[in-house]
N, C-alpha and C positions, 0 to 999 in steps of 0.2 A: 430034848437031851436031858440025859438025869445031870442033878445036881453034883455028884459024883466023878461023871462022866469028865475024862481028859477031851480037853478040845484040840489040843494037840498043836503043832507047832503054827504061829500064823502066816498067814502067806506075804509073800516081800511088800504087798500093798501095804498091808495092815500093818505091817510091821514099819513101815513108814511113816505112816498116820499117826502110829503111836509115840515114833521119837520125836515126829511135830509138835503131839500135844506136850509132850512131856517135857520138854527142852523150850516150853511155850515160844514158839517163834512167831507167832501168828496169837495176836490179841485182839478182842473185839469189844467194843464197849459204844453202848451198854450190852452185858451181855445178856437181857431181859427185856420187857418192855410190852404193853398195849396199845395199841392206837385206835381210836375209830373211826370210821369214813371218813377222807378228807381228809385227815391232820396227815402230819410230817412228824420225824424228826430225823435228825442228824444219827446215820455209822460211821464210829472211826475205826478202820482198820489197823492195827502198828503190826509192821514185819521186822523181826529182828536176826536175821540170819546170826548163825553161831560158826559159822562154815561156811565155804564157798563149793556150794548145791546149788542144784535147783529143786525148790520146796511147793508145792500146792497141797492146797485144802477143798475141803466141801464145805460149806456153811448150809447149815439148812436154819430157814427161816418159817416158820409153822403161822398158816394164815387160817384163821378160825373161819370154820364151815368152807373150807377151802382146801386147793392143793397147797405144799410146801412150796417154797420158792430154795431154788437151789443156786448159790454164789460160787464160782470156780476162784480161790484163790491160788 
């Protein structure tokens, strides 16, 4: 797509996704982090409804030399 280029209105998904992030209703921490073989640590999720919805997310988790690991919030 050019830089230019209108992408034009987004579809009801995304446009969901977007009020999620933006209205952060859904926080993750840490939101960073390496680990390597073996170790642990602690995810905290916080959900903060702004409204009475029903809200889900996708969390992608990026595992090196690996697939992603995908969280349905």
């Amino acid at each position: 797509m050019e830089p230019w280029a209108d992408p034009g209105e987004p579809t009801p998904e995304k446009a969901f996704e977007k009020h999620i992030l933006d209205n952060k209703i859904f926080n993750v921490q840490p939101r960073q982090g390496t680990l390597n073989p073996g170790e642990q640590m602690e995810l905290n999720v916080f959900y903060y409804p702004k409204e009475t919805k029903r809200h889900h997310l996708k969390a992608f988790l990026q595992i090196m030399n690996g697939k992603p690991l995908i969280i349905n919030f």
